[in-house]
C-alpha positions, 0 to 999 in steps of 0.5 A, spaced: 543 688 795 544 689 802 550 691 805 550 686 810 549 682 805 555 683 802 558 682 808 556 675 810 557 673 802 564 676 802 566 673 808 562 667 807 559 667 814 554 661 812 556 654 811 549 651 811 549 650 803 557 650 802 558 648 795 551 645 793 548 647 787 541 651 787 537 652 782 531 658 784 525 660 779 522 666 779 529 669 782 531 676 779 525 679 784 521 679 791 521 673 794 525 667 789 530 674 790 532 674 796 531 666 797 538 667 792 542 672 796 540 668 802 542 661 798 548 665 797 549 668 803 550 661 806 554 658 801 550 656 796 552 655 789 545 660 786 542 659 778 537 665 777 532 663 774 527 667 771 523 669 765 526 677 765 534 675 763 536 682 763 534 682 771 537 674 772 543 677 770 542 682 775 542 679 781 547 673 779 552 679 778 550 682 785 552 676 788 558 674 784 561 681 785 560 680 793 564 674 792 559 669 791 557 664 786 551 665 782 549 664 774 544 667 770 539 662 767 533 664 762 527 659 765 520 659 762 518 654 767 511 654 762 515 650 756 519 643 757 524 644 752 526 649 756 527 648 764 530 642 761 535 645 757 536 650 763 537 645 767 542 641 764 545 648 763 546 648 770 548 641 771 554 641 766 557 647 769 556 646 776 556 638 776 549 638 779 543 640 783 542 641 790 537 644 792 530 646 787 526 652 789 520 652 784 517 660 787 516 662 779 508 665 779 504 670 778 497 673 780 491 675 776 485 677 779 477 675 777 470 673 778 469 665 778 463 667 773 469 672 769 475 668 770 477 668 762 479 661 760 486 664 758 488 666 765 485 660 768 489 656 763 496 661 764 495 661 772 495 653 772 501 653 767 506 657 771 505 656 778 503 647 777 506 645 770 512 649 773 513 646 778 511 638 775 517 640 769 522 643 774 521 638 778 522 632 773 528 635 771 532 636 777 529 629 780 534 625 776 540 628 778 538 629 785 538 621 784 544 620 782 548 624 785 549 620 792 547 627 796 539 627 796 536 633 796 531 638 797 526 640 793 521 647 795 515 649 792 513 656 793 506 655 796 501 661 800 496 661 805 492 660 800 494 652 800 491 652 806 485 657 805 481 661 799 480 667 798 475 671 793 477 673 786 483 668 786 480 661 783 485 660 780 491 661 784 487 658 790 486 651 786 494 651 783 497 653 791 492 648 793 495 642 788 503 644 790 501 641 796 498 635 792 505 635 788 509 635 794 507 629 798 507 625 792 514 627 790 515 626 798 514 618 797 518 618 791 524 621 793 524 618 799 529 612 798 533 617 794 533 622 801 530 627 796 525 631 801 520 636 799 516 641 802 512 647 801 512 654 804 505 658 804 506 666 806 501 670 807 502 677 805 509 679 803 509 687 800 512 684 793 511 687 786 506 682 785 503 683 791 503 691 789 499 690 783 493 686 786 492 692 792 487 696 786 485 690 783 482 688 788 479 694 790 476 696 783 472 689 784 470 690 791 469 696 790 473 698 797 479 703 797 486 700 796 488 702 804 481 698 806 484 691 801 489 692 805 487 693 813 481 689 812 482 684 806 490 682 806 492 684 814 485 682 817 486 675 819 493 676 822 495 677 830 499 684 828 497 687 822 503 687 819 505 682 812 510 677 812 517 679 809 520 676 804 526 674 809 521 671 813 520 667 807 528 666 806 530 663 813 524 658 812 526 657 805 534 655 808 530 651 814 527 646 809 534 646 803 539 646 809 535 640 814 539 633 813 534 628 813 528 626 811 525 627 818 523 634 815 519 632 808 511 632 806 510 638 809 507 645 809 509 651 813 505 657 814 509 664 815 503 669 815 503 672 822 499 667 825 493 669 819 492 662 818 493 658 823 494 650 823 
């Protein structure tokens, strides 16, 4: 963690989030990470949700020893007995759910005419089953409490766009976009906003691992997917952070009401532009 950071958790410079409860997937790394700092940062009660427990434990400790308030919940978002046990989990010890941030998702790389139908199946599965079932589970308590909420998808510019090699992860970002404006209508009357944050291009392990894919499929260099495949389109060549990502992520949970909700925002250095 950064010491600034620390600083701001410790100090509890933020009041944007104070005392409500955020469940974050995908958060012991990259982006669903630094969406927990900033959570924590602003006074947010954090649920580190992720697959990797070892990692989840991690980042909530660093939180915690930095003053703040965070807990570590192993989440397969795949698996519906598990994202709601994980759920209730948090429920019962932080009295409910504020703030949803389905984030949890992966990349894999191939041909429309190779795409094995394991991988379409495995990439649906985590980045849509994930946020249907983490969502279902959050809705009930968000209804009940009385305080509304804010549920998050973790979109792409690839919402919006596609992009060769990646199918399947075109179709399921494109279908979080879908899922929202319906839960949009839903929550409605609950004062249940959601609302999906598309980045271009943020330097993430994630990202990292797709760099020599793409360039033994296009046959191109790594510095040439790169330059002329990830940062071609945008104003300055450079990619999206991953705080860039967390401030819209803070924008969307903390924002009071439902004038904000159905929507999509792109962060990716003008890349794509709506």
């Amino acid at each position: 963690m950064r010491f600034e950071d620390k600083a701001a958790i410790a100090m509890g410079a933020g009041v944007r989030l104070k005392e409500k409860v955020c469940i974050v997937t995908g958060a012991a790394s990259g982006i669903g990470k630094e969406i927990a700092l900033t959570f924590a940062r602003e006074g947010g009660k954090v649920a580190i949700a992720d697959l990797n427990s070892d990692a989840a434990q991690s980042v909530a400790d660093e939180i915690s020893s930095a003053g703040g308030a965070a807990i570590a919940v192993r989440m397969d978002v795949t698996d519906e007995d598990n994202v709601q046990n994980a759920v209730n989990n948090v429920v019962a010890l932080y009295g409910g759910v504020d703030v949803l941030v389905s984030n949890a998702g992966i990349q894999i790389v191939h041909p429309v005419e190779s795409y094995p139908f394991r991988d379409w199946k495995k990439m649906l599965a985590i980045h849509l089953d994930g946020a249907f079932l983490t969502t279902r589970a959050c809705l009930p308590h968000m209804q009940v409490s009385g305080r509304g909420g804010s549920i998050i998808y973790m979109g792409s510019v690839h919402s919006k766009e596609a992009s060769v090699l990646k199918a399947a992860y075109v179709t399921a970002k494109h279908g979080l976009i879908g899922l929202c404006k319906t839960v949009a209508k839903e929550g409605g009357k609950y004062g249940i906003r959601a609302n999906v944050i598309c980045p271009g291009f943020v330097r993430t392990p994630l990202v990292d691992k797709q760099i020599p894919e793409q360039a033994r499929e296009l046959g191109i260099s790594e510095q040439e997917v790169v330059r002329n495949v990830m940062l071609k389109e945008t104003v300055d060549g450079e990619f999206t952070t991953a705080a860039d990502v967390a401030e819209v992520a803070l924008l969307f949970a903390g924002f009071a009401s439902n004038a904000l909700t159905g929507q999509s925002i792109v962060v990716s250095h003008g890349w794509f532009m709506q």
